[in-house]
Kinemage of the C-alpha trace (Angstrom):
@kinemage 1
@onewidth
@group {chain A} dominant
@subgroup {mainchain}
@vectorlist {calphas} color= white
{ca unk a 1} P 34.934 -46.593 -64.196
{ca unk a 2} L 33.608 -47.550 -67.268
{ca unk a 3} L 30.105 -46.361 -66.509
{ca unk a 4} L 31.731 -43.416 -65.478
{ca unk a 5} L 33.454 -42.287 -68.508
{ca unk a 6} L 31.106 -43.246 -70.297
{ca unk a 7} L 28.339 -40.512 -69.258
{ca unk a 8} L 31.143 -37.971 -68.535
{ca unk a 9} L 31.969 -38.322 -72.770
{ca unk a 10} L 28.481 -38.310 -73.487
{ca unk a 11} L 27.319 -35.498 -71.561
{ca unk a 12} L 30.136 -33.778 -73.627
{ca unk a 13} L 28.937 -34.879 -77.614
{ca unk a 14} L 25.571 -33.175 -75.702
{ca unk a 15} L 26.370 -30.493 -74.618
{ca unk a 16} L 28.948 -30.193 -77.755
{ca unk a 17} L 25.816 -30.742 -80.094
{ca unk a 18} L 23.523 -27.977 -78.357
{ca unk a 19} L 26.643 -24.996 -79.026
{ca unk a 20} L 27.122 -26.348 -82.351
{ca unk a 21} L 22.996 -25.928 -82.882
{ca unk a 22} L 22.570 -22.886 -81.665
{ca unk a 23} L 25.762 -21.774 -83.370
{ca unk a 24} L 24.376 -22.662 -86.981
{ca unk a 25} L 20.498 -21.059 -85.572
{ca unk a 26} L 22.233 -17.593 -85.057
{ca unk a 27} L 23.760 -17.696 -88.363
{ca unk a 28} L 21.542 -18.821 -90.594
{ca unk a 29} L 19.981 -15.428 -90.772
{ca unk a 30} L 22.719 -14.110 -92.058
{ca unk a 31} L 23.218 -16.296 -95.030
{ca unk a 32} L 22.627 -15.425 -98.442
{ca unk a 33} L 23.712 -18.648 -100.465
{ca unk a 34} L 21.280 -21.049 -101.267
{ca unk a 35} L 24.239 -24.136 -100.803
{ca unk a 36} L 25.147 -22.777 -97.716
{ca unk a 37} L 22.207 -22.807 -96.107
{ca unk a 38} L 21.700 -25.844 -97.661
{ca unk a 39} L 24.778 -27.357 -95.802
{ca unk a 40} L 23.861 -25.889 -92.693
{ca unk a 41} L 20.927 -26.959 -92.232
{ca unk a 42} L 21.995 -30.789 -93.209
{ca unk a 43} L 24.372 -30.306 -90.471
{ca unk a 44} L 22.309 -29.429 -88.003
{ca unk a 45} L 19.323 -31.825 -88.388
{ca unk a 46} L 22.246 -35.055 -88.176
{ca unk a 47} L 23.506 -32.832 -85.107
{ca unk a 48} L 19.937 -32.842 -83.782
{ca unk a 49} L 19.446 -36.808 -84.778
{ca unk a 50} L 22.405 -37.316 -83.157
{ca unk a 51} L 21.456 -35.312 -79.995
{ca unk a 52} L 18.630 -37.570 -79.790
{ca unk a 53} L 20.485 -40.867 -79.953
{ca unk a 54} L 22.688 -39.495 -76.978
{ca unk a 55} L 19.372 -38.470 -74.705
{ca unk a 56} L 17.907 -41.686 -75.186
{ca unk a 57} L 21.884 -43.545 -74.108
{ca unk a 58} L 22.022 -40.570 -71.302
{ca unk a 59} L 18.259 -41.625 -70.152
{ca unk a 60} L 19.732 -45.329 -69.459
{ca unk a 61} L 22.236 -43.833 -67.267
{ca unk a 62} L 19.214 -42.017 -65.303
{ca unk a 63} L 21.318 -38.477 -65.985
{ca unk a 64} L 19.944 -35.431 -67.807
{ca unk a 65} L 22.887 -34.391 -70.117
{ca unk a 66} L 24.660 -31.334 -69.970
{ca unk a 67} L 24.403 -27.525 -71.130
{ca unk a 68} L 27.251 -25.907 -72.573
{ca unk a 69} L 29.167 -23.803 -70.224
{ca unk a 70} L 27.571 -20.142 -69.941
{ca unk a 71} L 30.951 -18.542 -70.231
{ca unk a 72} L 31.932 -20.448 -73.628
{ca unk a 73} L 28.429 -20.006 -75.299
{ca unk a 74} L 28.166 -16.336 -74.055
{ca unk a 75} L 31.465 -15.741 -75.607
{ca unk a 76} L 30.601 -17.652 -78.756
{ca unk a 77} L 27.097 -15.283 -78.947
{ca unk a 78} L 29.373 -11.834 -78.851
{ca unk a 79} L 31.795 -13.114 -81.418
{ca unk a 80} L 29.367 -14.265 -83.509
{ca unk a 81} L 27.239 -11.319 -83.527
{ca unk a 82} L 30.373 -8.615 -83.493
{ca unk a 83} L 31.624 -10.442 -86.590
{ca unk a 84} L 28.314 -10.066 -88.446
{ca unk a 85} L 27.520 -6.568 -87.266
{ca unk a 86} L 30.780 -5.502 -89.300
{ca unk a 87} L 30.485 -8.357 -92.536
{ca unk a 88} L 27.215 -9.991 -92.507
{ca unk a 89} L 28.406 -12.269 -95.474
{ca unk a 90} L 28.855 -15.906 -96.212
{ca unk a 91} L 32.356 -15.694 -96.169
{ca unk a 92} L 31.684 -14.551 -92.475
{ca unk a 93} L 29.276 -17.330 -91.845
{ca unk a 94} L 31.864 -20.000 -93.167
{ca unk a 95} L 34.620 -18.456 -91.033
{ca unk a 96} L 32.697 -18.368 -87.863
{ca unk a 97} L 31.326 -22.215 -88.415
{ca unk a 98} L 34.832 -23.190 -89.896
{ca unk a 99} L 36.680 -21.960 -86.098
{ca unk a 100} L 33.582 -23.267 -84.054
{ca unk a 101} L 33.992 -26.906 -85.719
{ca unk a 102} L 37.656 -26.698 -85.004
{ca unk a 103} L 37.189 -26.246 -81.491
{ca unk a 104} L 34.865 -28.802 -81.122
{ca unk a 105} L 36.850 -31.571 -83.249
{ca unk a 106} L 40.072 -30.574 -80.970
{ca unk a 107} L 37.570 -30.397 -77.708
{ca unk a 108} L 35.951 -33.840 -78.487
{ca unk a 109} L 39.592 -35.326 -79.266
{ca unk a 110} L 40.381 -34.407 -76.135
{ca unk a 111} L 37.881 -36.213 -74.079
{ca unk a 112} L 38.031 -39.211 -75.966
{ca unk a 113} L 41.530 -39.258 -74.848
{ca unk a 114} L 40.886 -38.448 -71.205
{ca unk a 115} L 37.934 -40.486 -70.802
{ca unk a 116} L 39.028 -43.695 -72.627
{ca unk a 117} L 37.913 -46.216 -70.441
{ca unk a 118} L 33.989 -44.982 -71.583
{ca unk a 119} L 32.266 -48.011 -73.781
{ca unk a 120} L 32.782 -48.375 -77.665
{ca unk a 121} L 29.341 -47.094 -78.131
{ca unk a 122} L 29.717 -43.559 -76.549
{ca unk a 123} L 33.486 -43.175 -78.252
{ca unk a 124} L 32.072 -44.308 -81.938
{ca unk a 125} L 29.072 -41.512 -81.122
{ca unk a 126} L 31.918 -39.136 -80.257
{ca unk a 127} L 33.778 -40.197 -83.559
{ca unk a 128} L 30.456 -39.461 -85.302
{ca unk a 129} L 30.602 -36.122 -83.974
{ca unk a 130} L 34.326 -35.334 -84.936
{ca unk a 131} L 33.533 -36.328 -88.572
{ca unk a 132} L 30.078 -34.505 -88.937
{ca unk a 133} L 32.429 -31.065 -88.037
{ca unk a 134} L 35.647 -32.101 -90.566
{ca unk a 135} L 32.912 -32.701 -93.156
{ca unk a 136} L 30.759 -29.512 -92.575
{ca unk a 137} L 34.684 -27.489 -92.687
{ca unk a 138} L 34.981 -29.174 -96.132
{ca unk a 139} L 31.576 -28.818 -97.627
{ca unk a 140} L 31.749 -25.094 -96.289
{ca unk a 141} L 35.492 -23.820 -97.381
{ca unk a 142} L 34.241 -22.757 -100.625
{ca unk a 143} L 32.580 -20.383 -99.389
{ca unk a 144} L 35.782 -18.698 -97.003
């Protein structure tokens, strides 16, 4: 069970990582502020640092990781790209990142609660996760 768990919460932080990449990719275009970008880029280069750390735990488990779901990042790619079609701003860039992070924190919370018996390895990596979002949400409210 442990075993178990464990891959099932880290094949979530991965595929949780790769839609929080590619959301900060198809915004950085957009953004105009130096800081911002600045933040955004931080954020994704410990997401992508962290993405590594999980292949390399995933590759002991022999198991390739997992892709977001197509429905959730196909979604994410229309409301991200409506937004900026009408307000291609930073304040658009911070609200978009801002609601993405929330989902993730609350998504990530949840499987650390339904997969609790993973080890104290993959749930600290998870907890990594949560608190890379609730810091990029501060860093970037400024800019709402």
């Amino acid at each position: 069970m442990i075993e178990e768990d464990t891959i099932k919460l880290l094949r979530e932080c991965d595929a949780g990582i790769k839609m929080g990449v590619s959301s900060i990719v198809e915004t950085l275009q957009s953004v105009k502020s130096e800081d911002l970008k600045k933040y955004l880029e931080k954020c994704k280069a410990k997401h992508e640092a962290l993405k590594e750390e999980i292949e390399g735990l995933l590759e002991q488990y022999h198991d390739a990781g997992k892709e977001p779901g197509a429905m959730a990042k196909g979604m994410s790619w229309i409301k991200t790209n409506a937004k900026l079609a009408v307000d291609e701003s930073d304040k658009t860039v911070a609200d978009l990142m801002t609601d993405g992070c929330n989902m993730g924190i609350k998504t990530l919370n949840r499987y650390l609660n339904q997969y609790e018996a993973a080890d104290e390895k993959s749930k600290e990596i998870a907890r990594r996760l949560i608190r890379l979002e609730e810091k990029l949400v501060a860093e970037i409210r400024q800019f709402l």
